[in-house]
N, CA, C and O atoms as CSV, one atom per row, in Angstrom:
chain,resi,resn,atom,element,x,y,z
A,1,UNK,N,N,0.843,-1.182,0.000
A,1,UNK,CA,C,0.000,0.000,0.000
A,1,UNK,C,C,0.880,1.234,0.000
A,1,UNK,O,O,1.822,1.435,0.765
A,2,UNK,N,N,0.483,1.960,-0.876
A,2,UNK,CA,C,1.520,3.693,-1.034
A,2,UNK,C,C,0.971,4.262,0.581
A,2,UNK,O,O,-0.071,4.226,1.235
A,3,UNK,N,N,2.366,4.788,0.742
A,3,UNK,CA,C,2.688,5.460,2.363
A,3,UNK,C,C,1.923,6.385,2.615
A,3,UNK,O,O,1.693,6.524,3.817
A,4,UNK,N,N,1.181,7.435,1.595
A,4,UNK,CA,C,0.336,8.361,1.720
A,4,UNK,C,C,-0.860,7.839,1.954
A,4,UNK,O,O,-1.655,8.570,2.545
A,5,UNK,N,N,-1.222,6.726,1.640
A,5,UNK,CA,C,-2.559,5.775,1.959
A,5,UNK,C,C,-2.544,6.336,3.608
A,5,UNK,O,O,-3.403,7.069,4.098
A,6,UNK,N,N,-1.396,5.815,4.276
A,6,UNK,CA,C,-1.624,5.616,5.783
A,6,UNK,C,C,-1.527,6.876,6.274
A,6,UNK,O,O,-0.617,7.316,6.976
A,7,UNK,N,N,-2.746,7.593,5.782
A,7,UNK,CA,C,-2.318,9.147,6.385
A,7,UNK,C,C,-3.641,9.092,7.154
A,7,UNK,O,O,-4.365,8.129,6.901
A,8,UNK,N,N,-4.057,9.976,8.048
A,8,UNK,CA,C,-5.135,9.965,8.946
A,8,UNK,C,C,-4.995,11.829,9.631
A,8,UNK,O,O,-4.145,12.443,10.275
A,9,UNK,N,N,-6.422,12.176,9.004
A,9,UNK,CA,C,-6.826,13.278,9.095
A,9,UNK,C,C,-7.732,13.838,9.937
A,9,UNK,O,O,-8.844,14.152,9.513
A,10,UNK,N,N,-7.408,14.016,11.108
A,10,UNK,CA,C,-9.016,13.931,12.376
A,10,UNK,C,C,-9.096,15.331,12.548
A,10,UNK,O,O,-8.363,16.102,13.167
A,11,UNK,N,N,-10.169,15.527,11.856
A,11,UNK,CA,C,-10.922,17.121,12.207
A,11,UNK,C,C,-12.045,17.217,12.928
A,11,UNK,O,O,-13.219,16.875,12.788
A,12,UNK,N,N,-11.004,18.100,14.225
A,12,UNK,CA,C,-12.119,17.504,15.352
A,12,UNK,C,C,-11.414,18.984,15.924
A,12,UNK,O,O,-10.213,19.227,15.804
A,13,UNK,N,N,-12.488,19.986,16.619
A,13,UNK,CA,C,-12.301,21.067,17.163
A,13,UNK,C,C,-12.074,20.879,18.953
A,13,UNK,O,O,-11.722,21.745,19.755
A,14,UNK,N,N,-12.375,19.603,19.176
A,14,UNK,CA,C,-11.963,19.023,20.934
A,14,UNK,C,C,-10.827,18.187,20.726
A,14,UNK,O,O,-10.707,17.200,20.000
A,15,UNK,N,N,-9.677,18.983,21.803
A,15,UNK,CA,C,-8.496,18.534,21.792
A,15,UNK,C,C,-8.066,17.209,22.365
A,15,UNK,O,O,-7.093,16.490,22.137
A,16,UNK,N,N,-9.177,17.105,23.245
A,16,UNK,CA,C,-9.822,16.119,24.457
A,16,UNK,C,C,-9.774,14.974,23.091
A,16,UNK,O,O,-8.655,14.546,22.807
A,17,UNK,N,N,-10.716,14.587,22.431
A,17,UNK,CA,C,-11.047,13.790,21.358
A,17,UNK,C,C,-9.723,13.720,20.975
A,17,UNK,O,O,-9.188,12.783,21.567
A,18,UNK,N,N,-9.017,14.260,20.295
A,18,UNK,CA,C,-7.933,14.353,19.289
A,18,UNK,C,C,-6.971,13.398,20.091
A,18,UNK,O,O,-6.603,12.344,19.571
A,19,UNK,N,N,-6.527,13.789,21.462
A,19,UNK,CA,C,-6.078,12.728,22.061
A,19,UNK,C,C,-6.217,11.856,22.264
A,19,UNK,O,O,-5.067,11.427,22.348
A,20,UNK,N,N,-7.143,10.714,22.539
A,20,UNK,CA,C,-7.930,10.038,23.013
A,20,UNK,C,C,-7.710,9.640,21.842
A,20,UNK,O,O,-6.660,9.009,21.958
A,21,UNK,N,N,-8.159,9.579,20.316
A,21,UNK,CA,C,-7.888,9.384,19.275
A,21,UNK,C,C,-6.551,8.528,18.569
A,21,UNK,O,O,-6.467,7.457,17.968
A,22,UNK,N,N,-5.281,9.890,19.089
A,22,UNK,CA,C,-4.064,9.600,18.857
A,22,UNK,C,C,-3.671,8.666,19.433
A,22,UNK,O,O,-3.183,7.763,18.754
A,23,UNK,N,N,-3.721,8.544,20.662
A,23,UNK,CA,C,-3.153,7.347,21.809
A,23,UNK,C,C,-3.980,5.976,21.104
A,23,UNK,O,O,-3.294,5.049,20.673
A,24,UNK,N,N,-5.584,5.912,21.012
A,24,UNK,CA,C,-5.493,4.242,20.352
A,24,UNK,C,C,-4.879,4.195,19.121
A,24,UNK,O,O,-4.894,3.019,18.756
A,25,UNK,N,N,-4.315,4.938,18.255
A,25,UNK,CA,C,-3.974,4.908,16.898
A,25,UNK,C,C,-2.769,4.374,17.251
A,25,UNK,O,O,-2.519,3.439,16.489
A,26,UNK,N,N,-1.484,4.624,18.461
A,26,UNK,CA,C,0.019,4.129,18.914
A,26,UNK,C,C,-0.241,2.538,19.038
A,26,UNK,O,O,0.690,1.738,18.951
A,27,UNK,N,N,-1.576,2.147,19.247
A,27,UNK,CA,C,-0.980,0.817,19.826
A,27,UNK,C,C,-1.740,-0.150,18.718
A,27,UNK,O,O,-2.053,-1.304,19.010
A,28,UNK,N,N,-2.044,0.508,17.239
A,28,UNK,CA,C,-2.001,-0.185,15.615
A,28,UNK,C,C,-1.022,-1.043,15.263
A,28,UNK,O,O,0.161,-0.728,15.395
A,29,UNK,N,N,-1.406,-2.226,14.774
A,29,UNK,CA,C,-0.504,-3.008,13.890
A,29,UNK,C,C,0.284,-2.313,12.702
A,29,UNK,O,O,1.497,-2.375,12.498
A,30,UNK,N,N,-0.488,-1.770,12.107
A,30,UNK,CA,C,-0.118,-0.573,10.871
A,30,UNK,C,C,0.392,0.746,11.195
A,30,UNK,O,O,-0.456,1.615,11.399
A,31,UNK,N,N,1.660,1.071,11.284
A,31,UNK,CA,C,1.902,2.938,11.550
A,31,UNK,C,C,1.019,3.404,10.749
A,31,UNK,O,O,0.971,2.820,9.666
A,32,UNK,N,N,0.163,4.418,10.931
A,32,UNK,CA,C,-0.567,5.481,10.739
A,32,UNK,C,C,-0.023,7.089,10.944
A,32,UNK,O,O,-0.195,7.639,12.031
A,33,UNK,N,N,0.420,7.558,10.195
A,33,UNK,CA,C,0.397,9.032,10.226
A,33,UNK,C,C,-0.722,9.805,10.085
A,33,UNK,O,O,-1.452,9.902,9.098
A,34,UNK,N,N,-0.833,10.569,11.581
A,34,UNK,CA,C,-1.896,11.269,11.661
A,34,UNK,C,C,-1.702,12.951,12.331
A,34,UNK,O,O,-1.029,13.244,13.319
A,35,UNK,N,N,-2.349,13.710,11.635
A,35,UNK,CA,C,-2.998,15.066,11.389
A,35,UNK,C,C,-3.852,15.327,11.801
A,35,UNK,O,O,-4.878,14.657,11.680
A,36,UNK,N,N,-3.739,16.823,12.702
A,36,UNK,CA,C,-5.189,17.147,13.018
A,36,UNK,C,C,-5.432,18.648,12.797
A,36,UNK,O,O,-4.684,19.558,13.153
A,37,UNK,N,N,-6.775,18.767,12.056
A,37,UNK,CA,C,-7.284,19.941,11.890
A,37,UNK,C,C,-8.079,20.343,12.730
A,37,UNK,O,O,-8.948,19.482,12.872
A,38,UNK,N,N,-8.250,21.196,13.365
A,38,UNK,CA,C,-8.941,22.108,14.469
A,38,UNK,C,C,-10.385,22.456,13.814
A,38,UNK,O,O,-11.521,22.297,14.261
A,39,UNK,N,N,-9.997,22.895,12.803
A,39,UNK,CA,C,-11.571,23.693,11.821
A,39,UNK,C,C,-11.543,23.096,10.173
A,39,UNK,O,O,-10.551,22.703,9.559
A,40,UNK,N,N,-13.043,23.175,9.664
A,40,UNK,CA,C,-13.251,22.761,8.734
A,40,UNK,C,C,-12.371,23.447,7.784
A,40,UNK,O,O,-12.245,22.838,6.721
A,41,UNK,N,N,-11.682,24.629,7.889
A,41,UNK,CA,C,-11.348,25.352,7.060
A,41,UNK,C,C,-10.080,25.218,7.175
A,41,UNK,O,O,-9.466,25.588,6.174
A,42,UNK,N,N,-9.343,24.758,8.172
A,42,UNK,CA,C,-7.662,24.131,8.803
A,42,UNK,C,C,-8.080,22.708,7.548
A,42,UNK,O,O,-7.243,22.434,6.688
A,43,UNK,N,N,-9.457,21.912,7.618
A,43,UNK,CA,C,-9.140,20.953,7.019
A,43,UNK,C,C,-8.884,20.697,5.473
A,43,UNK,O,O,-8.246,19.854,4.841
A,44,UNK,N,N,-9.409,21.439,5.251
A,44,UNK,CA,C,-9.520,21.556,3.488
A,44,UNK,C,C,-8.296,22.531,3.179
A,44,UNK,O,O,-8.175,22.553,1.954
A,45,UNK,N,N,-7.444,23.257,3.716
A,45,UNK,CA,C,-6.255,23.219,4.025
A,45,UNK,C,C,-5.076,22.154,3.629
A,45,UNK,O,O,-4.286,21.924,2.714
A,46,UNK,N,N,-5.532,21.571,5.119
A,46,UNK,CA,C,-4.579,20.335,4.921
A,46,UNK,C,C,-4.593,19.094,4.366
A,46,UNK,O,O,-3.647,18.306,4.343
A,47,UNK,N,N,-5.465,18.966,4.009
A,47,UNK,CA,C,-5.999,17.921,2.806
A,47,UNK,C,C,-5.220,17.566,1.186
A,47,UNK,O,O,-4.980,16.674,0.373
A,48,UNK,N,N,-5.013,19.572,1.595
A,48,UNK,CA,C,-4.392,19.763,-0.057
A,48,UNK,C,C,-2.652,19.056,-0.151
A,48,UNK,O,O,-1.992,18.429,-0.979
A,49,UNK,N,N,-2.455,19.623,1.271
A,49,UNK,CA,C,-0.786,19.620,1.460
A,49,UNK,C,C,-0.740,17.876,2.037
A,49,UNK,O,O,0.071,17.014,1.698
A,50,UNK,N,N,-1.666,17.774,2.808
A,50,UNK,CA,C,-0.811,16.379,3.855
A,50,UNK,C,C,-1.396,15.025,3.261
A,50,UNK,O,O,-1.148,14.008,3.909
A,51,UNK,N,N,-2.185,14.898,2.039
A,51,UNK,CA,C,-2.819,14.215,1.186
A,51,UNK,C,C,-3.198,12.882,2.114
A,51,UNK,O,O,-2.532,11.852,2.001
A,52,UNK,N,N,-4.341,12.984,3.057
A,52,UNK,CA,C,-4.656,11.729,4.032
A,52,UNK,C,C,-5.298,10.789,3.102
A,52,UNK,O,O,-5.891,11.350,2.181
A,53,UNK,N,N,-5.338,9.465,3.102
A,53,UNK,CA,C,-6.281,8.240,2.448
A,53,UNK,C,C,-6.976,8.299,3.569
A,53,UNK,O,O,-7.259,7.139,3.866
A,54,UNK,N,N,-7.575,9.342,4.670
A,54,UNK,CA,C,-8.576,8.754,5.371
A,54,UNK,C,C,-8.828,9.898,6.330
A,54,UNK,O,O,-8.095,10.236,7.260
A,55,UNK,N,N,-10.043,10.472,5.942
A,55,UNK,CA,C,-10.449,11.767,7.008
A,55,UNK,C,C,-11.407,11.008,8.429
A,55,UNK,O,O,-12.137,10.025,8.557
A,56,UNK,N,N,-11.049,11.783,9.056
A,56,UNK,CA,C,-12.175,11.075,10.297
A,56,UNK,C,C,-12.319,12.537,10.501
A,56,UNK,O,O,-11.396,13.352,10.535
A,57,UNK,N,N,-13.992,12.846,10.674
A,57,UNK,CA,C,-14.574,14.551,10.098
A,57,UNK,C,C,-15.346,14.701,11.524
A,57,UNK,O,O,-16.238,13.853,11.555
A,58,UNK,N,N,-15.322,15.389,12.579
A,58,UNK,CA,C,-16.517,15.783,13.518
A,58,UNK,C,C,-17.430,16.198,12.936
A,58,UNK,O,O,-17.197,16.721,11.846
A,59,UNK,N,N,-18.731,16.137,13.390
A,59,UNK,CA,C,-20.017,16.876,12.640
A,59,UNK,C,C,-19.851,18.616,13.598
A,59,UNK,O,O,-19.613,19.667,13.003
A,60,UNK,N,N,-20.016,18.527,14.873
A,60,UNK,CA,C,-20.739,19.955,14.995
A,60,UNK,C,C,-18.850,20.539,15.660
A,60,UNK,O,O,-18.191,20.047,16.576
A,61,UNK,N,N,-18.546,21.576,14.841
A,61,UNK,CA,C,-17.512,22.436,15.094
A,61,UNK,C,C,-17.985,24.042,14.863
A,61,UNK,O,O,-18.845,24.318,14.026
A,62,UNK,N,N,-17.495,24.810,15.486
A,62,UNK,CA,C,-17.860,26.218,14.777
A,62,UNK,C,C,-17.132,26.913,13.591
A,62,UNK,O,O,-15.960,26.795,13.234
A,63,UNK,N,N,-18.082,27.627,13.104
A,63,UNK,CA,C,-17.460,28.330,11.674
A,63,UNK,C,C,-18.327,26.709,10.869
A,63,UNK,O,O,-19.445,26.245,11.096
A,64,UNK,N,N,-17.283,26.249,9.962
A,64,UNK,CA,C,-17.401,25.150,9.170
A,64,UNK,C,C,-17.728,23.961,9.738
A,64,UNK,O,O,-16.751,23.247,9.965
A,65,UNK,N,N,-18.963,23.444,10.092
A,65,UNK,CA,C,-19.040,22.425,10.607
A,65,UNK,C,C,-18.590,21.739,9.840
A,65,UNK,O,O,-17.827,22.181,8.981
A,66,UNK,N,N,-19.087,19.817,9.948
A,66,UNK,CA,C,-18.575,18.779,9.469
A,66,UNK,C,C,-19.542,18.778,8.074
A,66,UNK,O,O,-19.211,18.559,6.908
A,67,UNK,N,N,-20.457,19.006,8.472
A,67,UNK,CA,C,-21.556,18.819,7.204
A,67,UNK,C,C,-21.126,19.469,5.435
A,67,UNK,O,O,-21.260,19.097,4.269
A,68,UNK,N,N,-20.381,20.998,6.438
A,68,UNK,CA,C,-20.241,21.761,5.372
A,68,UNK,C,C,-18.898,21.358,4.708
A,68,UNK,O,O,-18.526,21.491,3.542
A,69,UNK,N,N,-18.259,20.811,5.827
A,69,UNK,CA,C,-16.811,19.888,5.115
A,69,UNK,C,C,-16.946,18.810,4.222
A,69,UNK,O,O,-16.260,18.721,3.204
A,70,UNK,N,N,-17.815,17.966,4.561
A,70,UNK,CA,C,-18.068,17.078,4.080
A,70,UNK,C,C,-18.558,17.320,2.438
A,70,UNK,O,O,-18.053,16.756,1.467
A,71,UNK,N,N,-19.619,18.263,2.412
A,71,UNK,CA,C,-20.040,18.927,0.830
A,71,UNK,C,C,-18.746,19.519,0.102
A,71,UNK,O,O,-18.707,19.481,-1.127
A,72,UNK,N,N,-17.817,19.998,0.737
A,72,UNK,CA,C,-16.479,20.944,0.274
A,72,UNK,C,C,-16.128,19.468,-0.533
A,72,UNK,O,O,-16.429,19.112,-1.672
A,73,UNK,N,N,-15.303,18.710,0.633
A,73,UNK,CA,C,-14.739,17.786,0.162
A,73,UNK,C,C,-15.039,16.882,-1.205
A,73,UNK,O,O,-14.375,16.578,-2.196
A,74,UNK,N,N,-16.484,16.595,-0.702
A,74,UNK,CA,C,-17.131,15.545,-1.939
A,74,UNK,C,C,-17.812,16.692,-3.376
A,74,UNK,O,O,-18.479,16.252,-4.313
A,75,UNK,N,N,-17.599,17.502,-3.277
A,75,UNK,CA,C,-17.724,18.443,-4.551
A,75,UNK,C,C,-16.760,18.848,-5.229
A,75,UNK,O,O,-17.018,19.398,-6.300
A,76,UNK,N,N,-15.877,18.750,-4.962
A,76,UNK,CA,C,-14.040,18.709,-5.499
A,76,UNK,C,C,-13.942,17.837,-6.210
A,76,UNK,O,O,-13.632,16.767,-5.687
A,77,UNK,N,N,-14.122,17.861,-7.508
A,77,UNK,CA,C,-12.898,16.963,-8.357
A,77,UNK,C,C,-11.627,16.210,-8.143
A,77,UNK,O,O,-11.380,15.053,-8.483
A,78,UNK,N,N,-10.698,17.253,-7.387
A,78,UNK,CA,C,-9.599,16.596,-6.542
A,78,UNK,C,C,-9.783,15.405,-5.592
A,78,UNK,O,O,-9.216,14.313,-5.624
A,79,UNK,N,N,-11.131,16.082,-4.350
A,79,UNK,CA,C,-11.166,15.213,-3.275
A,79,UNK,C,C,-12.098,14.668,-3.156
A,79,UNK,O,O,-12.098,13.969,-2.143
A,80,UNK,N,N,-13.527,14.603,-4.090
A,80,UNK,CA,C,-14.167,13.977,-4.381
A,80,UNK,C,C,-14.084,12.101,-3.919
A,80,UNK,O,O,-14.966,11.437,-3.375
A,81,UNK,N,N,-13.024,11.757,-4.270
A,81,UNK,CA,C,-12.886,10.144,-4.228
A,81,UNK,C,C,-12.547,9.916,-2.181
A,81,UNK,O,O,-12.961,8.948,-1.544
A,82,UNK,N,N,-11.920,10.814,-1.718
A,82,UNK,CA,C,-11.368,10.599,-0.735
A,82,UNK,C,C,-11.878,10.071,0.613
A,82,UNK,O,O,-12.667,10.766,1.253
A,83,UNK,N,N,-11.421,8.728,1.140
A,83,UNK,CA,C,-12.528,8.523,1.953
A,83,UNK,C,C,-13.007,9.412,3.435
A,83,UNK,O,O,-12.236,9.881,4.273
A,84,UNK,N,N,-14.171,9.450,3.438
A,84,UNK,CA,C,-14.148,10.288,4.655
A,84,UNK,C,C,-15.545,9.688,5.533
A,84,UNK,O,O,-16.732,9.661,5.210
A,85,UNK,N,N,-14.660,9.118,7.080
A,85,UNK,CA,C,-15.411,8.893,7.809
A,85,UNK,C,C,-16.114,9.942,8.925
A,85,UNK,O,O,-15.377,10.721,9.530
A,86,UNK,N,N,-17.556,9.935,9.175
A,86,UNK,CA,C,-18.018,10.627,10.253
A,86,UNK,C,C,-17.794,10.404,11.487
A,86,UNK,O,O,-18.260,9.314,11.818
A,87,UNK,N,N,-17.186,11.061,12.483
A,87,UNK,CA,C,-16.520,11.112,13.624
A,87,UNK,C,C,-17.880,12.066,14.812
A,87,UNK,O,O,-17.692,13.205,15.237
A,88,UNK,N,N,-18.855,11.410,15.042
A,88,UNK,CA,C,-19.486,12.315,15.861
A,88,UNK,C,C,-20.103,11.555,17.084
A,88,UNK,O,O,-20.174,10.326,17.085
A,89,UNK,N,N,-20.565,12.356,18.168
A,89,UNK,CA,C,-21.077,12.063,19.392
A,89,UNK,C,C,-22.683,11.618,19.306
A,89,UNK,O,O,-23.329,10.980,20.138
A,90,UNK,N,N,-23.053,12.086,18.207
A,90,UNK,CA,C,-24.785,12.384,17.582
A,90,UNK,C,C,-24.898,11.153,17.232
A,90,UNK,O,O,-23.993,10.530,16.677
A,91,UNK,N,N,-26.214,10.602,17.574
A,91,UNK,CA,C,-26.649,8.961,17.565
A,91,UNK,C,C,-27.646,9.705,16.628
A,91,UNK,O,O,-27.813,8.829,15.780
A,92,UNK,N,N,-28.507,10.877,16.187
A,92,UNK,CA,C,-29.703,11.183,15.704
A,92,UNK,C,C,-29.556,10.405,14.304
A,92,UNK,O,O,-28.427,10.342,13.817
A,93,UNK,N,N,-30.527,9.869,13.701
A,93,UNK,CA,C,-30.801,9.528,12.710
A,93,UNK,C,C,-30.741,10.242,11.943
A,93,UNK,O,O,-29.982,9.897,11.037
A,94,UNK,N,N,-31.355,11.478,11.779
A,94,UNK,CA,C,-31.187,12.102,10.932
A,94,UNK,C,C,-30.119,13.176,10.232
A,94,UNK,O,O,-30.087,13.916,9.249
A,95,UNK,N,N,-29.190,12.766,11.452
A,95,UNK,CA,C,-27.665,13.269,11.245
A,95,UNK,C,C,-27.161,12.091,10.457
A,95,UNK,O,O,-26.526,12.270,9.418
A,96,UNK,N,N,-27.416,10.941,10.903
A,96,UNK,CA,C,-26.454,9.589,10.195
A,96,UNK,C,C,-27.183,9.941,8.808
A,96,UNK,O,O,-26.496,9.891,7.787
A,97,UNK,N,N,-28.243,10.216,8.736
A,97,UNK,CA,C,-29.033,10.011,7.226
A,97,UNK,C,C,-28.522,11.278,6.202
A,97,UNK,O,O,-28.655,11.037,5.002
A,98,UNK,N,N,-28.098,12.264,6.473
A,98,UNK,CA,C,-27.796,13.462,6.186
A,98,UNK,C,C,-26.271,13.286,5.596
A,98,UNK,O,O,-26.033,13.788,4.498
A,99,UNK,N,N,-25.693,12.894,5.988
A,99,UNK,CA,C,-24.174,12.288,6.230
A,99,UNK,C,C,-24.228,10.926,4.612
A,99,UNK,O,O,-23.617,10.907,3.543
A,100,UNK,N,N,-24.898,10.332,5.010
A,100,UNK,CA,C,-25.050,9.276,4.177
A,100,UNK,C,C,-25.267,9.926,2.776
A,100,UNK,O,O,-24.286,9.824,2.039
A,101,UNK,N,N,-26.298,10.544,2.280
A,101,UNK,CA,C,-26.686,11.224,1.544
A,101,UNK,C,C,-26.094,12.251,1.030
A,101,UNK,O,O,-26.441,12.631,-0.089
A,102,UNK,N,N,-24.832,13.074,1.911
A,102,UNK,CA,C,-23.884,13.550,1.455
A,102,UNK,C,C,-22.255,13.027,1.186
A,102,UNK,O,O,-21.193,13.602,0.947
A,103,UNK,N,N,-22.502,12.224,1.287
A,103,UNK,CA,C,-21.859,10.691,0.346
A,103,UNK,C,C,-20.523,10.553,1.453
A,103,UNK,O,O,-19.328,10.622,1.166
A,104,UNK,N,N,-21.190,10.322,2.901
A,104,UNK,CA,C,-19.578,10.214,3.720
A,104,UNK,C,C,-19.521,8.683,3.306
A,104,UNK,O,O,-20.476,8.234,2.672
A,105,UNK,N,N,-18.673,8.026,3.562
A,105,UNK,CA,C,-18.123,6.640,3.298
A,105,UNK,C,C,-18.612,5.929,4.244
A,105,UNK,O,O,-18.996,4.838,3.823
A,106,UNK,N,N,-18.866,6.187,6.112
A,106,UNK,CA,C,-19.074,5.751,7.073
A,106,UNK,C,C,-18.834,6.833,7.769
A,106,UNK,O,O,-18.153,7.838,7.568
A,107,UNK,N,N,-19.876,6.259,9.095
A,107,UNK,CA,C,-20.818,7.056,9.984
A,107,UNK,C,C,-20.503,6.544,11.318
A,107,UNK,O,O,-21.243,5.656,11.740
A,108,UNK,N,N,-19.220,7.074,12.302
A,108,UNK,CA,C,-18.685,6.012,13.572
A,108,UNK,C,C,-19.866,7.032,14.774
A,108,UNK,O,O,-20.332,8.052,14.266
A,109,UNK,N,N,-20.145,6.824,15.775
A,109,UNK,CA,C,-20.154,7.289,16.674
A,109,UNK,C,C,-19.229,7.125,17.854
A,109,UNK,O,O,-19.088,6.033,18.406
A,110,UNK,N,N,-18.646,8.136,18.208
A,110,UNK,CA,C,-17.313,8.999,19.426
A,110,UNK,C,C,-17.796,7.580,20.346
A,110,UNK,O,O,-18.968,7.303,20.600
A,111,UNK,N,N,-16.340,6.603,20.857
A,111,UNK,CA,C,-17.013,5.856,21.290
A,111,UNK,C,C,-16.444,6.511,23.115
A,111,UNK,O,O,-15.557,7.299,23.443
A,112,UNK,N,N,-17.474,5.707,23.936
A,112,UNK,CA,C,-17.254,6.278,25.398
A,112,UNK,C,C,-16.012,6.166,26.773
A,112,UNK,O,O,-16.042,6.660,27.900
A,113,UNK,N,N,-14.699,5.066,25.906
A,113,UNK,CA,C,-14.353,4.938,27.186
A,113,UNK,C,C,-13.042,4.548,26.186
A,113,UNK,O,O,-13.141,4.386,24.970
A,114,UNK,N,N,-11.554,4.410,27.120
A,114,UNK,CA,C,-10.200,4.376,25.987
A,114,UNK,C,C,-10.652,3.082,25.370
A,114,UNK,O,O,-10.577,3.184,24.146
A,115,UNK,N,N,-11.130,1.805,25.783
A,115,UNK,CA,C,-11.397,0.069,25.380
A,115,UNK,C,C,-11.601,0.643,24.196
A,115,UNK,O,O,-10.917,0.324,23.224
A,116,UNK,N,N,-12.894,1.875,24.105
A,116,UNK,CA,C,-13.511,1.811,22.744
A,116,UNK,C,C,-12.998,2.934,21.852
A,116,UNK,O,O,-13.339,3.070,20.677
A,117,UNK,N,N,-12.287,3.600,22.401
A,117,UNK,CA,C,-11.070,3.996,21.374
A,117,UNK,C,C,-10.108,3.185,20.761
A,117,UNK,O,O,-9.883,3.278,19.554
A,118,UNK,N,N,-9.451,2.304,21.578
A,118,UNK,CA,C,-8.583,1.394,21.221
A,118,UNK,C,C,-9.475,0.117,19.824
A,118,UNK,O,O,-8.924,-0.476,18.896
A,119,UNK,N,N,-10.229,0.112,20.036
A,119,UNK,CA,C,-11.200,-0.713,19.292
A,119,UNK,C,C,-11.436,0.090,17.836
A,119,UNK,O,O,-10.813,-0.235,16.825
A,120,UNK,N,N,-12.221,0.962,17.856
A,120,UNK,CA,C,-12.129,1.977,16.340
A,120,UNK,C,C,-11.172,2.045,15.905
A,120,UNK,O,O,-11.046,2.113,14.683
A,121,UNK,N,N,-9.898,2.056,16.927
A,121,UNK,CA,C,-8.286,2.632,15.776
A,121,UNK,C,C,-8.229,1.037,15.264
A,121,UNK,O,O,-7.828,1.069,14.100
A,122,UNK,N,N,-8.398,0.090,15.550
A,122,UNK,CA,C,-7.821,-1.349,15.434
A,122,UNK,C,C,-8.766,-1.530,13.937
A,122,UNK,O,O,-8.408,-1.881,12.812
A,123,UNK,N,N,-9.939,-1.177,14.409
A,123,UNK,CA,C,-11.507,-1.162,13.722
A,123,UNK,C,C,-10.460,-0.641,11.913
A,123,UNK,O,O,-9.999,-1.282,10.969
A,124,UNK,N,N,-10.531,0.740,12.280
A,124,UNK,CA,C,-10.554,1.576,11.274
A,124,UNK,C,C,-8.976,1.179,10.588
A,124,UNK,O,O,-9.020,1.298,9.363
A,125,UNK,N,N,-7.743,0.783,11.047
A,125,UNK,CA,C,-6.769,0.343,10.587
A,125,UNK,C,C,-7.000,-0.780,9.732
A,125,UNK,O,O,-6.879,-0.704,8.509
A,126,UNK,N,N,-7.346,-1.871,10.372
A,126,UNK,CA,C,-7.901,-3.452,9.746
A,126,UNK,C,C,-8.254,-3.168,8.478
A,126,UNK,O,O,-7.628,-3.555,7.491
A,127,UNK,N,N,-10.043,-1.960,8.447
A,127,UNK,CA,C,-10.681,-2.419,7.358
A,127,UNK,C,C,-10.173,-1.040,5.917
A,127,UNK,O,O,-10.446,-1.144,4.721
A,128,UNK,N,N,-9.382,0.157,6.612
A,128,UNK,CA,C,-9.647,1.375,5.949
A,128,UNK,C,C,-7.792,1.030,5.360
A,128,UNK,O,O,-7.645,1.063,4.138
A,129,UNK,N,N,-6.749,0.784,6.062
A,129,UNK,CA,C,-5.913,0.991,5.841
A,129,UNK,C,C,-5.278,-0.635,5.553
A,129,UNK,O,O,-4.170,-0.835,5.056
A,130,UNK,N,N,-6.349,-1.844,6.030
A,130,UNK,CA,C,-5.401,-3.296,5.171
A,130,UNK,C,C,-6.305,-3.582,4.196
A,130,UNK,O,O,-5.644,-3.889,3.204
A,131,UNK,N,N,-7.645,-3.655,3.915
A,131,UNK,CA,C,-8.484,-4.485,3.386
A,131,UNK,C,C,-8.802,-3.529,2.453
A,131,UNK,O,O,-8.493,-3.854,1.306
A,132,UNK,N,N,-9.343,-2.408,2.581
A,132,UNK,CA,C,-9.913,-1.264,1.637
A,132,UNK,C,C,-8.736,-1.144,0.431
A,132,UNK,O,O,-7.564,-1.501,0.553
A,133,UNK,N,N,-9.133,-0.765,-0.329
A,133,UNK,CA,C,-7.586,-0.358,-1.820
A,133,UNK,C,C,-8.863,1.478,-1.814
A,133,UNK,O,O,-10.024,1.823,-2.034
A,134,UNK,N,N,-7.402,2.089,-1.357
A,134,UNK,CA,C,-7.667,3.424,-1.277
A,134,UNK,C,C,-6.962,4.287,-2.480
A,134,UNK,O,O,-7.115,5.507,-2.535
């Protein structure tokens, strides 16, 4: 798999998250290089320069939420293809349905405790960064 595949892009405006994040990503079978954007507008930014095979997007941030990232992203010609998972706390349906429909790839919900951090990074390594062809 090309090295830029294993890039990991978490745009997430809680620093709290971002950590919590980073730490299950250290204890991956797969090194993962990972990036974090603060704001939707840090992300589409760094997207251009740090070329991730794999956004993990918060929904509610201020300024640019996730929603509006998510339309940026998938309306680009450039980044159009790029996968991008939803990273949010929101169980609402009609957030997952909204998301779906604006063509995210997958829809995680923030899980509650490190077990289930450690579990998504294992989760999201396995299927996004061995099994997937990105």
């Amino acid at each position: 798999m090309d090295l830029h595949k294993r890039r990991l892009l978490i745009v997430d405006d809680d620093a709290d998250e971002v950590f919590f994040v980073e730490n299950a990503f250290k204890g991956v079978s797969t090194p993962v290089e990972i990036r974090h954007a603060e704001s939707g507008e840090a992300a589409l930014a760094q997207i251009k320069t740090f070329n991730p095979g794999l956004i993990l997007l918060d929904l509610n941030m201020p300024g640019m939420n996730g929603h509006d990232v998510l339309r940026a992203i998938k309306q680009d010609d450039e980044t159009c293809g790029l996968a991008t998972v939803i990273f949010s706390s929101s169980e609402q349906r009609a957030d997952i349905d909204a998301c779906y429909r604006g063509n995210a790839n997958a829809y995680v919900v923030k899980p509650r405790s490190s077990d289930g951090y450690r579990e998504l990074a294992e989760n999201i390594t396995r299927f996004w960064f061995e099994t997937a062809r990105l």
